[in-house]
N, C-alpha and C positions, 0 to 999 in steps of 0.2 A: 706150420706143418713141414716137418723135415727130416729127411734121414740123418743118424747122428752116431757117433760115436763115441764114449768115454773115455777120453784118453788121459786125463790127469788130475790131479786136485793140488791147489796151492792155495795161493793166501787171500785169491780171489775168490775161488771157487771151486765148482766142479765145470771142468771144458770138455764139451765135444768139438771134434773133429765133423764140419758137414759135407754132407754130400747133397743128393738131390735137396730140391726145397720146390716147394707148390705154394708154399702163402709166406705170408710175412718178412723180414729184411734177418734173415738169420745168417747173418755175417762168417767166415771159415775164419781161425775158430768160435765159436760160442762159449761163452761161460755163465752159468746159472749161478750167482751168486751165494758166497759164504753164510748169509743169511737163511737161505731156501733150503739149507742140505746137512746133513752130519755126516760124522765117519761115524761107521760101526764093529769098534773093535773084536766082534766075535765074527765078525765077516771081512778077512782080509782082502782087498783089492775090491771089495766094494763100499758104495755109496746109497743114500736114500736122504727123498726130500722130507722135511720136517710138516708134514700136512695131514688133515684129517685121513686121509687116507695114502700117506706114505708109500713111494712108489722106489723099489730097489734097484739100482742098476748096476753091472760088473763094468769092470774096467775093460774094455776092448771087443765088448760086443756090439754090433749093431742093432741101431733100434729103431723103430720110428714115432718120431715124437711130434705127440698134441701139446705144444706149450701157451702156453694164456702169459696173462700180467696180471699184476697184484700191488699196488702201492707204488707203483712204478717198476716193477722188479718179474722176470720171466720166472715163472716157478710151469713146473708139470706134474701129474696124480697119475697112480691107478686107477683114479675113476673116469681116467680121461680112457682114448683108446688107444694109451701109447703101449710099445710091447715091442717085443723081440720083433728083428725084419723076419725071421728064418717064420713065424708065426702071422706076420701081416699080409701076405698076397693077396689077398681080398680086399683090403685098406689101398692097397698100392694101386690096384687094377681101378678100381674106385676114382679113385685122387685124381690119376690123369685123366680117367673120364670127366671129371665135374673139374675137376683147375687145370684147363690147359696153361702148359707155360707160355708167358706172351713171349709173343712174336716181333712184337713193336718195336723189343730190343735189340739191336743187334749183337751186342758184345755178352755173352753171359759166362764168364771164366773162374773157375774158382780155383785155390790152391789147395791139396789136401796133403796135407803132412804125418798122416799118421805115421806111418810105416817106419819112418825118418827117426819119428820120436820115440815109440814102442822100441826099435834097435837102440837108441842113444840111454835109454831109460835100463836098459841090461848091462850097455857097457858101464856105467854111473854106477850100478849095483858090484858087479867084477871090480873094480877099481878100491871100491869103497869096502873088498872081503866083505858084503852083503849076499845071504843066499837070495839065488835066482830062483823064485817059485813058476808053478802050471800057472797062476793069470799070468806073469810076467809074459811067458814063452806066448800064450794064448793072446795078450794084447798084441801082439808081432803076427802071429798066424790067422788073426778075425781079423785087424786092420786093412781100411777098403783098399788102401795097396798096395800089401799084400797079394789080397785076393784075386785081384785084377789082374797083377804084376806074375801070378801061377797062375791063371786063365789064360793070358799071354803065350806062357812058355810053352803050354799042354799043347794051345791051340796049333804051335809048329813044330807039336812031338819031341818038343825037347824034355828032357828029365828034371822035375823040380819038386824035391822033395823035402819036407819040413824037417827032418833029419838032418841032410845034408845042408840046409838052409841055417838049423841050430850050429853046425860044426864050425860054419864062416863066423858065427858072430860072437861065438868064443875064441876064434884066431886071436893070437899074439898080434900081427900084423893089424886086425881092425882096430885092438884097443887101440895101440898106438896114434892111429887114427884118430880116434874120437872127439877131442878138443879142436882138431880142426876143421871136425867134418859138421859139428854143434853150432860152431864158428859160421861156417858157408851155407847152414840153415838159415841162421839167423840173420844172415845178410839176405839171401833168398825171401825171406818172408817178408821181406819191405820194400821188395822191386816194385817195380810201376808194373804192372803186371795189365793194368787196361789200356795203360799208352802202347806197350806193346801190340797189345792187339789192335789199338787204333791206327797202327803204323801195316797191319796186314789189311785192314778193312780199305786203308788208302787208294790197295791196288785188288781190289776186285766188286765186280758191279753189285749196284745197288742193295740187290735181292738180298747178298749173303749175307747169312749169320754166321756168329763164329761163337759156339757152344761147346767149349769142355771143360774138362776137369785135368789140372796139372799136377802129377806125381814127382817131387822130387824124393828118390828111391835113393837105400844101400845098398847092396845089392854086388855077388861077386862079378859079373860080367860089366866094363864098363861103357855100354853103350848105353844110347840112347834112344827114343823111337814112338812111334806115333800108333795107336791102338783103335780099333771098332770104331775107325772116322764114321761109319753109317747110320752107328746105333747108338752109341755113348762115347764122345770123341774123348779118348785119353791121349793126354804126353806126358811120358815116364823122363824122366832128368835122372840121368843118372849126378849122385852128388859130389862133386868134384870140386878140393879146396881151391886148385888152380883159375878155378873160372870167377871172373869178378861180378860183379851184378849186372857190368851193361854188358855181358861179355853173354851173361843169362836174361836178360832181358831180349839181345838180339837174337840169340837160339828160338825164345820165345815165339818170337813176333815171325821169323823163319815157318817155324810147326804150323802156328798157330794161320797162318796163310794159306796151307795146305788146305787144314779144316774148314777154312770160310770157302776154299775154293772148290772144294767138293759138296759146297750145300748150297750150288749154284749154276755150276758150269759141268758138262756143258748142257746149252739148254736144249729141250724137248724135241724141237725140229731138228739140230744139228745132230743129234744123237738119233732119230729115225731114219737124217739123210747120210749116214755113215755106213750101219746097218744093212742099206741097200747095198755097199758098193762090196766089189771081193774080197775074200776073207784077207788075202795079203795085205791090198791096203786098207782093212781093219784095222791088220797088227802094225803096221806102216806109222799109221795114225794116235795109236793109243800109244806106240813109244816117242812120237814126238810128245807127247801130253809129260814124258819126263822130263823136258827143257823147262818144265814149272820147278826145277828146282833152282833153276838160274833167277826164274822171274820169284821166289820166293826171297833168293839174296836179295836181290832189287828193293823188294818190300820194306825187308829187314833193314835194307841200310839208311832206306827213307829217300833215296830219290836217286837218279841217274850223276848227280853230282858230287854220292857219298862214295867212300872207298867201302865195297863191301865188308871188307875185313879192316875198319876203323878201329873197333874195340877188340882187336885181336892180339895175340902176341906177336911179335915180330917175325918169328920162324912161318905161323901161319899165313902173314901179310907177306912176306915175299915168295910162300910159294904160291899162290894165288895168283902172284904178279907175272912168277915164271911161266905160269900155266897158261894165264890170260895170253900169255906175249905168242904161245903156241895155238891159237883160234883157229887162223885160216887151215890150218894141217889137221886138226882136228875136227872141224869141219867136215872136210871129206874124208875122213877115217868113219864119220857118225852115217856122210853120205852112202859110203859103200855098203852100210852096214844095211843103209833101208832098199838100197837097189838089191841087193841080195835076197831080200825078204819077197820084195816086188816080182823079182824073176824064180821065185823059187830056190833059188840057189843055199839059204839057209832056212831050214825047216825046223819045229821041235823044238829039243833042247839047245839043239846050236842058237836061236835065236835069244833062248834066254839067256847062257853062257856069255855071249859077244853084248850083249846089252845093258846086263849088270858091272860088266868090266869098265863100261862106262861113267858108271860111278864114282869108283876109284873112290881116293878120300874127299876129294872134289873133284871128278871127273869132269869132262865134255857137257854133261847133261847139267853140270853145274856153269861152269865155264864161259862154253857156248850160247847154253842157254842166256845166261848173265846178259853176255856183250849180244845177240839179237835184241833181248829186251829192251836197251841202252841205247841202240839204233831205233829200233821202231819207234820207241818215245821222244826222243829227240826231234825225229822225223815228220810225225803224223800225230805225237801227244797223246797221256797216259790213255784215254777214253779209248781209243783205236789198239791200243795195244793188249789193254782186256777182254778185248770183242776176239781177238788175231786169240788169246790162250780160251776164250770159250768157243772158241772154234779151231781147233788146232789145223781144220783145213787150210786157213785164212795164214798159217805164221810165217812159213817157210817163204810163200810166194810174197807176203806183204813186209819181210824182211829185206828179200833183194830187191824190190822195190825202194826201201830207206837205204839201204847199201849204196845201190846206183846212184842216189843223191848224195849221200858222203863220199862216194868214189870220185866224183869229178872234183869234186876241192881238196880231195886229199893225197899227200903221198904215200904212202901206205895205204895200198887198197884193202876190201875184205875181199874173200872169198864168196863166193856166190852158189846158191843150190841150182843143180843141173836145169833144165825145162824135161827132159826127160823124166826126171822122179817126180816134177811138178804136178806134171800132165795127169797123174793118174792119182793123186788124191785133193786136188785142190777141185772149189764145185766150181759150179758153170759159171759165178760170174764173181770176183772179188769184190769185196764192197771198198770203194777210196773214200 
């Protein structure tokens, strides 16, 4: 039982694209074999299986599918209760009531490509002086990432309209594209994609799971970014020939640490005994929780003795390096930033202005965050360093702590966070 999509027919079959699943091993993508199905020449872009009672499905809708076996072979009917998603919310609501998804698992990651392929499937057609028909356009616009990917946009008021989304994908500039962007799929769809994620479960406790679905999108803007971690964790890739597969694997296992981190940390006491303390060092506290973007490099690189930007281009490995070599200074640029909050002295929008500036392309909160993680583990070993980000009370103070011990055998000292800013959000008693 799964959510599915019809995205193509070839010599194997008819394939969806999956989404959720509640029972059975329905692998992303699925193909229902050559056997089970016809084309039906009076119904262009659709398909249906050859069964007593013959079940029809369109290219690029969503659906949710009761599939069985048969002689060895997946086949699905209308006598089953498969049917449009837009038609099933009853079915759905159901499903998770009676199959919850286990828990047991930690990793549960899948890749969903439609989006990737629905666009490639147009340019193929444009190239080939083939007309682009309404399923063509429509497998692009019902594809889950699509949908998701303009759920996204809307939800931050940006404009995303299937017009203006048509205009991009008859650009001169995309076709041009094409071959190499078919290319960088196809490398994509073979990455280790659960080592990845075993590389983010490495650094975060027991508890987490790390449950999403990965988008790699086309898409005009070239970012990249991480969706409804609370509810249905997405990460959209934007697709990029430039990036090699461990190059995508490390981005991977980066995101993908985020989401185990937030189905985890921090935990229930630490977050009622936050709550108490004042709102400043609230906000004090939840922007140290962005130094997880240092401790997500860490993840990604697979340990304090990797260079975080191993599988990187050259350009990005030495700026990294230059960045890195600026810590101590940047340190107290991040210091100032949280005494200001503490004292009131930046309130509102100033605090969020000065705080995303810190992002930068790999900012301070990347940075910083890195080289504390690096210390701490060094210091006290990874178990203590994951206790220090599910309590972000615990990081700052149980950093100068490892500091202090690398300071006396080293020349190069690090910089150290004041007692001052200590004092007012670390709790009563550090755990060593």
């Amino acid at each position: 039982m799964f959510v599915g999509v019809p995205i193509e027919t070839n010599a194997l079959g008819l394939t969806f694209s999956v989404g959720k699943v509640w029972k059975g091993k329905a692998t992303n993508p699925f193909t229902f074999h050559s056997s089970i199905y016809r084309t039906r020449p009076e119904n262009p872009g659709r398909e249906s299986f050859i069964d007593s009672c013959a079940l029809l499905f369109e290219i690029g809708k969503q659906y949710l599918i009761y599939a069985d076996v048969e002689n060895g072979k997946p086949f699905v009917s209308k006598c089953s209760r498969t049917r449009l998603l837009e038609n099933a919310s009853e079915d759905f609501v159901e499903l998770d009531r009676l199959v919850p998804r286990a828990k047991s698992h930690a990793v549960d990651v899948r890749l969903v490509t439609d989006e990737p392929e629905a666009v490639l499937a147009i340019l193929a057609k444009k190239k080939a002086n083939e007309p682009v028909n309404e399923s063509d356009w429509q497998r692009v616009f019902q594809s889950e990432g699509y949908v998701r990917l303009k759920a996204r946009e809307t939800s931050l008021k940006r404009s995303f309209e299937d017009a203006d989304f048509k205009t991009f994908m008859l650009s001169t500039q995309l076709s041009e594209r094409a071959p190499a962007l078919q290319e960088t799929l196809n490398r994509w769809k073979r990455a280790n994609i659960n080592g990845a994620a075993r590389l983010a479960l490495a650094y975060l406790p027991k508890s987490a799971l790390i449950k999403a679905k990965i988008y790699p999108v086309i898409k005009p803007r070239d970012n990249s970014f991480v969706f409804d971690v609370k509810n249905d964790p997405a990460i959209f890739l934007y697709i990029d020939p430039t990036t090699t597969p461990e190059k995508f694997e490390n981005t991977l296992a980066h995101e993908l640490h985020h989401i185990g981190y937030s189905s985890s940390c921090p935990s229930k006491k630490a977050s009622d005994e936050i709550a108490k303390l004042p709102a400043n060092a609230q906000t004090v506290i939840n922007w140290i929780g962005a130094f997880g973007e240092g401790f997500a490099m860490l993840a990604a690189a697979g340990g304090p003795d990797k260079h975080p930007h191993a599988v990187s281009d050259i350009e990005d490995r030495t700026r990294w390096d230059r960045d890195v070599a600026n810590f101590n200074p940047d340190l107290k640029k991040v210091e100032q930033f949280f005494l200001g909050i503490l004292e009131n002295k930046l309130v509102g929008d100033e605090v969020q202005k000065l705080a995303f500036s810190f992002f930068g392309i790999q900012g301070p909160w990347y940075t910083v965050g890195w080289k504390m993680s690096v210390v701490i583990e060094n210091a006290y070993g990874r178990s203590k360093l994951i206790e220090c980000f599910c309590d972000q009370r615990k990081l700052l103070a149980t950093y100068n702590q490892a500091a202090a011990k690398y300071n006396r055998r080293s020349n190069a000292p690090l910089a150290l966070w004041s007692e001052a800013m200590l004092k007012e959000i670390r709790p009563q008693a550090i755990n060593r």
